[in-house]
Residue frames relative to the residue before (quaternion, step in Angstrom):
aa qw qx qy qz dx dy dz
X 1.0000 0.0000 0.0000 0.0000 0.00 0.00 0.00
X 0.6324 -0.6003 0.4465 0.2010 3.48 -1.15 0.91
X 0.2931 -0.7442 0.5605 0.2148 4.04 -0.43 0.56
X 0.0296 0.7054 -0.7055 0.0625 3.31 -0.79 1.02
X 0.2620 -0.7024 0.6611 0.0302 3.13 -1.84 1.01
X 0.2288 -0.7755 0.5650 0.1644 3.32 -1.24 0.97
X 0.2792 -0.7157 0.6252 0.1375 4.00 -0.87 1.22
X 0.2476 -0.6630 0.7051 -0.0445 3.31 -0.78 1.18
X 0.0041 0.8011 -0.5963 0.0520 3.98 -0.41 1.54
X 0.8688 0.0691 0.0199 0.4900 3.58 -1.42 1.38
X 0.4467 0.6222 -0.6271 0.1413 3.21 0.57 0.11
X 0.1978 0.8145 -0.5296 0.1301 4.14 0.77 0.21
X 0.6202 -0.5176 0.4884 0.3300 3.16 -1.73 -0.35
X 0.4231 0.7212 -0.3702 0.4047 3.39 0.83 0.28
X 0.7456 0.1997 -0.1591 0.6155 3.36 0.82 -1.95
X 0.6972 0.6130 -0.2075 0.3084 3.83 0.67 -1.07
X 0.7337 0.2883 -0.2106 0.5781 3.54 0.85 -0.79
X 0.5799 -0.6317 0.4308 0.2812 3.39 -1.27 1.31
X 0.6128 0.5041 -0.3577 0.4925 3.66 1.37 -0.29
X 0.4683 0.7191 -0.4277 0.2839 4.15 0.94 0.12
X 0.6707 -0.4428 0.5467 0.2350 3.34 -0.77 0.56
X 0.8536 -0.0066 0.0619 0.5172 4.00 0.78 -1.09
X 0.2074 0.8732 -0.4359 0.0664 2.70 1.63 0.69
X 0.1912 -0.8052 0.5372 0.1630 3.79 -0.73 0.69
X 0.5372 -0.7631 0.2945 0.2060 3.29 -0.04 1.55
X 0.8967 0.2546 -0.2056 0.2982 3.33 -0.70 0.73
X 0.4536 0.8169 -0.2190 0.2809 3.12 2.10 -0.54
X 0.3894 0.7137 -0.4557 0.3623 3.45 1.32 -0.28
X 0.6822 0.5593 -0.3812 0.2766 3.66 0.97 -1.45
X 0.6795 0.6104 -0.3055 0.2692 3.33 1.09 -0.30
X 0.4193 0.7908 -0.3162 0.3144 2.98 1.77 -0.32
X 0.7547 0.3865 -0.3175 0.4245 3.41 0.77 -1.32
X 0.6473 0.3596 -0.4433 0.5051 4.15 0.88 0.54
X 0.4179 0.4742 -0.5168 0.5775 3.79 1.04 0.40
X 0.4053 0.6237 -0.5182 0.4222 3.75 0.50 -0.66
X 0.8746 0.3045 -0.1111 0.3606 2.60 -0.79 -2.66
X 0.5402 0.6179 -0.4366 0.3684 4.34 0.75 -1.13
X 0.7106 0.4438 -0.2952 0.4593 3.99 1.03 -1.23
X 0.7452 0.3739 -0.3733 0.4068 3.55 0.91 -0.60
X 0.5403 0.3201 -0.4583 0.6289 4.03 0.82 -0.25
X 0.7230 0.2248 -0.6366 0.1466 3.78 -0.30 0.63
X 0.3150 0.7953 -0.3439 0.3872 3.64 1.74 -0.22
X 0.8744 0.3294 -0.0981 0.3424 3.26 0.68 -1.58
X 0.0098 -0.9101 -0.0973 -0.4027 2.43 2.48 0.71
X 0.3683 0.6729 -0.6107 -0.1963 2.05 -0.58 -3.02
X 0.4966 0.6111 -0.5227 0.3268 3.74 0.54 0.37
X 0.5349 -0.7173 0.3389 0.2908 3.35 -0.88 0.62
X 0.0802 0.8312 -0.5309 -0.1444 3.50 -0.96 0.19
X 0.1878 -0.8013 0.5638 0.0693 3.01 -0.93 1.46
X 0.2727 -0.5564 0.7460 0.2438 3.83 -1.49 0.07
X 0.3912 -0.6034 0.6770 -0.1566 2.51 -1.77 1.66
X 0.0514 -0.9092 0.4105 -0.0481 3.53 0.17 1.31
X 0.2346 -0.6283 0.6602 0.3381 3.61 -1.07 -0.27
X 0.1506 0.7347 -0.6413 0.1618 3.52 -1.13 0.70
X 0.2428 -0.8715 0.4175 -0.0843 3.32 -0.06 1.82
X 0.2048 -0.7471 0.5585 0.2964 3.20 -0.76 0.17
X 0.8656 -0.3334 0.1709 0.3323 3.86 -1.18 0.80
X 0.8028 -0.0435 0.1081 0.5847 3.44 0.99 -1.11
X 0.0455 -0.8125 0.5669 -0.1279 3.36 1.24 1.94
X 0.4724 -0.5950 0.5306 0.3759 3.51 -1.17 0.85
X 0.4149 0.6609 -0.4844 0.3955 4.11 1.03 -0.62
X 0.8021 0.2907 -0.3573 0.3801 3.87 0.67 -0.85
X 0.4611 0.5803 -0.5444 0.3927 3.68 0.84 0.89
X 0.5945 0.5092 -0.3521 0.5131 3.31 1.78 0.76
X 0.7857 0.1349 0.0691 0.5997 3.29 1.02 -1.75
X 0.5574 -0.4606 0.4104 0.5556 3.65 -0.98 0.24
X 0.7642 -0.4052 0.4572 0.2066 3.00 -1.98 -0.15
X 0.1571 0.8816 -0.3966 0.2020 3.28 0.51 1.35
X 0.7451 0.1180 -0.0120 0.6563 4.19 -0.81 0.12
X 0.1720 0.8073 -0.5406 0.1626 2.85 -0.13 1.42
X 0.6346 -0.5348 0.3263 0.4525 3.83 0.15 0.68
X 0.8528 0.2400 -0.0736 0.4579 3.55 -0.24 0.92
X 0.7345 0.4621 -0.1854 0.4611 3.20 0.88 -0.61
X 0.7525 -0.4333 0.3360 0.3647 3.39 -1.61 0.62
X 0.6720 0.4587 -0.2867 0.5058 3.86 0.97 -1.18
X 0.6335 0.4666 -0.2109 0.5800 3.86 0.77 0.00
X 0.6449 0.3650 -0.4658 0.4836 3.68 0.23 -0.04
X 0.7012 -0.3995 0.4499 0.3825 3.97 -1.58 0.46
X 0.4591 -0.5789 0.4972 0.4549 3.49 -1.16 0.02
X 0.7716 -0.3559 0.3475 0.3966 3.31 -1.48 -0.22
X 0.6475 0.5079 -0.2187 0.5243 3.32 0.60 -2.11
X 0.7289 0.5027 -0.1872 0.4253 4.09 0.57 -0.85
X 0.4688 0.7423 -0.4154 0.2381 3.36 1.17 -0.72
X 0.4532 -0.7373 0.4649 0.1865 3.80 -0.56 1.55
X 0.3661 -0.7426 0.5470 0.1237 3.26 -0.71 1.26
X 0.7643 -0.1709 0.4464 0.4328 3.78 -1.94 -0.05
X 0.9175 0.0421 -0.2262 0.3244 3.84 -0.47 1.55
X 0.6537 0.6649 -0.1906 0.3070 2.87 1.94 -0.06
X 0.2812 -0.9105 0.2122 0.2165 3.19 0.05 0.82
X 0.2370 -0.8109 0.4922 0.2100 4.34 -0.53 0.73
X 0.0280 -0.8312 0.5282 0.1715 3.29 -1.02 0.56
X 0.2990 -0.7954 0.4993 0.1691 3.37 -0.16 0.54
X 0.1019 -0.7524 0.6500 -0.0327 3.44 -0.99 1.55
X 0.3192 -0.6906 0.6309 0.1518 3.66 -1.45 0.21
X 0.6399 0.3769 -0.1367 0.6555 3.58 1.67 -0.47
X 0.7638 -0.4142 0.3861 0.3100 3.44 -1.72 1.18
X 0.8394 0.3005 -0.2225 0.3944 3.75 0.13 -1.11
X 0.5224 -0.5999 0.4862 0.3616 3.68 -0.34 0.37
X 0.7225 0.4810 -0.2887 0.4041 3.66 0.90 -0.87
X 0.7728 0.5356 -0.1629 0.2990 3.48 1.20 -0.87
X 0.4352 0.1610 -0.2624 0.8461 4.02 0.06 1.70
X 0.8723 0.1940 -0.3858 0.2293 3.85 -1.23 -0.50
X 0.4859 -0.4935 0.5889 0.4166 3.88 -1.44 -0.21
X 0.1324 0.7350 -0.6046 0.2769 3.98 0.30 1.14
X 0.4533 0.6932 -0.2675 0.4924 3.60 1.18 -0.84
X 0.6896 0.5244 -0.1373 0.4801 3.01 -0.12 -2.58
X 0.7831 0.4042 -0.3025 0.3630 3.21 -0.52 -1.74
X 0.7714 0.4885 -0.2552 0.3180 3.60 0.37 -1.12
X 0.4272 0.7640 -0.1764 0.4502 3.05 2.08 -0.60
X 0.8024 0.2569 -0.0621 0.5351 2.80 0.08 -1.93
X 0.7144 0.3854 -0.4181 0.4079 4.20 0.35 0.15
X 0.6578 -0.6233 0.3774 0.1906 3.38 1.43 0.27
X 0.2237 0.7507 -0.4346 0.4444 3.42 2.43 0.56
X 0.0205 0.7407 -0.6711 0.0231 4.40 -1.21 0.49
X 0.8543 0.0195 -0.2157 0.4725 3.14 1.44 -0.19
X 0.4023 -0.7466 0.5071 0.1537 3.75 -1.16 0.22
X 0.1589 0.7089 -0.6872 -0.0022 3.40 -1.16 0.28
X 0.4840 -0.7011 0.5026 -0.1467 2.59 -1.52 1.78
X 0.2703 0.7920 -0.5413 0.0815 3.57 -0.84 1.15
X 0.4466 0.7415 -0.3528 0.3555 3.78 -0.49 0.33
X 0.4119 -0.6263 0.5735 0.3305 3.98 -0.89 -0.24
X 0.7801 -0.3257 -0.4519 -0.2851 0.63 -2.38 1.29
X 0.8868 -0.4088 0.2064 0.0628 2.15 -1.57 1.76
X 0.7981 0.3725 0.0071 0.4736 3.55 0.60 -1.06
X 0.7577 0.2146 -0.2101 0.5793 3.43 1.25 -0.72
X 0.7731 0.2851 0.0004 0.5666 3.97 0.48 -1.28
X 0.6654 0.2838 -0.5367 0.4343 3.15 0.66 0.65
X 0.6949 0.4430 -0.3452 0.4491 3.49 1.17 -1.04
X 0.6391 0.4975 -0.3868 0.4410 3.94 0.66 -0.27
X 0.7042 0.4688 -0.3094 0.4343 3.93 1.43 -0.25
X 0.6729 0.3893 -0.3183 0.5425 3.17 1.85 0.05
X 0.3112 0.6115 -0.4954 0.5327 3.37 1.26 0.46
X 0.7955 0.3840 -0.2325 0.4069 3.19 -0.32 -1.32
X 0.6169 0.4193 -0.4525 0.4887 3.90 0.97 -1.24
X 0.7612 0.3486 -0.4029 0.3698 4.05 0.18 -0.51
X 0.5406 0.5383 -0.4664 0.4478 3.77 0.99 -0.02
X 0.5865 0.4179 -0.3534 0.5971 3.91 1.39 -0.19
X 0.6309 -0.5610 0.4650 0.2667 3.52 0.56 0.04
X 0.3903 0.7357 -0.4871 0.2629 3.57 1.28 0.18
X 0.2348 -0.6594 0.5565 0.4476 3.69 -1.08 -0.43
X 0.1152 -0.8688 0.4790 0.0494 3.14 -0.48 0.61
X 0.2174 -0.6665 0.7122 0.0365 3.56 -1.57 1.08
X 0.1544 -0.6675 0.7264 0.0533 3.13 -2.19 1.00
X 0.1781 -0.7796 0.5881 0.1211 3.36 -0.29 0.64
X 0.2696 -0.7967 0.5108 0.1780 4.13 -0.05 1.13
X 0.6014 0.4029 -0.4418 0.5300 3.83 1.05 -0.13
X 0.5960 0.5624 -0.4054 0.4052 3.42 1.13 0.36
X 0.7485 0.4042 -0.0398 0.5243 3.23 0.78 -0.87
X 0.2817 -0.7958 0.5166 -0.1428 3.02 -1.59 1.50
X 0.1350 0.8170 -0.5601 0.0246 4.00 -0.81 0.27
X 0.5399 -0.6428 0.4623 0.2859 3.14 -1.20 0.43
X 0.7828 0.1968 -0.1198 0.5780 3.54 1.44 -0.01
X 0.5249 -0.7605 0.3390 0.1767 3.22 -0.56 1.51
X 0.4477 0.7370 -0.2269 0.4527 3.33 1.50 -1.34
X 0.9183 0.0625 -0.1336 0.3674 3.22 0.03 -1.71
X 0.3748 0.7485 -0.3572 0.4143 3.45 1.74 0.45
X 0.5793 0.5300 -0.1904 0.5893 3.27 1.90 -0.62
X 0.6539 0.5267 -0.2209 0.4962 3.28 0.79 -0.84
X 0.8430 0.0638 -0.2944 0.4456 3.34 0.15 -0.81
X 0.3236 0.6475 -0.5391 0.4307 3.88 0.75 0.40
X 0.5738 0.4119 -0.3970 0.5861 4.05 0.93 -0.99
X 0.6676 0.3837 -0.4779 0.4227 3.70 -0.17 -1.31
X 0.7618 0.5321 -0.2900 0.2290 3.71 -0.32 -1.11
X 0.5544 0.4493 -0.2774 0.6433 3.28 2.03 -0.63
X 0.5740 0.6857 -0.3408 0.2901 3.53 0.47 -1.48
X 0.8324 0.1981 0.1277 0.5016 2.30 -0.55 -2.46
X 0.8975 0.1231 -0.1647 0.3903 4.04 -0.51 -0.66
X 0.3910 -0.7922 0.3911 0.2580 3.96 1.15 1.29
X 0.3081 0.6664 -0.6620 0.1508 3.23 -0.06 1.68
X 0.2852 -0.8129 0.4427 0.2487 3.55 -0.59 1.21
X 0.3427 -0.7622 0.5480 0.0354 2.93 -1.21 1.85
X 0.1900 -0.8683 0.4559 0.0462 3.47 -0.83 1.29
């Protein structure tokens, strides 16, 4: 059987906890099928990694958004309910895609990973720009929409088509 890895995106205290800086209202509900996605991939043995923001003090990103996940801090750390357990692995990005600045590539590389599925926020920016990038590597890639979350419905619709449409990621 093929090794597949699940990428857990942003799930942090920033977008997720009603106390965040960016919090993105309602997104908790996904949590309790991120739950169940980490334990059928454990029992597995596939890997699952989180796919983080983690900023540095005076990221050019906040000449877009406030000042959010910042390295160290409380708005930057995983939620609770999410907190990575004994093999899991975190990568820490500064850029929308999960793949872009980090060794996400490598890692998937070197354990023999071909395909991906994707859950977490938001929906529109870091998820659709980390499955871009996982099919521009050639990945197969899965979204899983009870997985995934945005702060606008509109463009949560939108880029779910593109991602099915236009760059065949199969949305579940």
């Amino acid at each position: 059987m093929e090794k597949e890895a699940l990428i857990i995106v942003d799930m942090i205290n920033d977008f997720v906890h009603p106390d965040g800086v960016l919090y993105v209202q309602e997104s908790e509900k996904i949590i309790p099928f991120i739950k169940n996605k980490i334990r059928e991939f454990k029992e597995k043995d596939f890997p699952v990694i989180y796919a983080i923001d983690n900023h540095m003090k005076d990221d050019k990103e906040f000449g877009l958004f406030p000042k959010h996940a910042i390295k160290g801090t409380w708005g930057a750390k995983i939620i609770e309910d999410l907190f990575p357990k004994d093999g899991d692995i975190v990568i820490y990005k500064r850029r929308y895609p999960a793949f872009f600045g980090t060794d996400l590539d490598l890692l998937l590389r070197e354990i023999g990973i071909k395909k991906i599925h994707i859950v977490g926020v938001v929906t529109h920016i870091c998820i659709f720009y980390t499955a871009i990038y996982g099919r521009l590597l050639e990945y197969e890639v899965t979204v899983y929409k009870d997985g995934i979350y945005d702060f606008d419905e509109e463009l949560h619709n939108m880029a779910i088509s593109q991602l099915k449409e236009v760059w065949g990621v199969k949305i579940l």
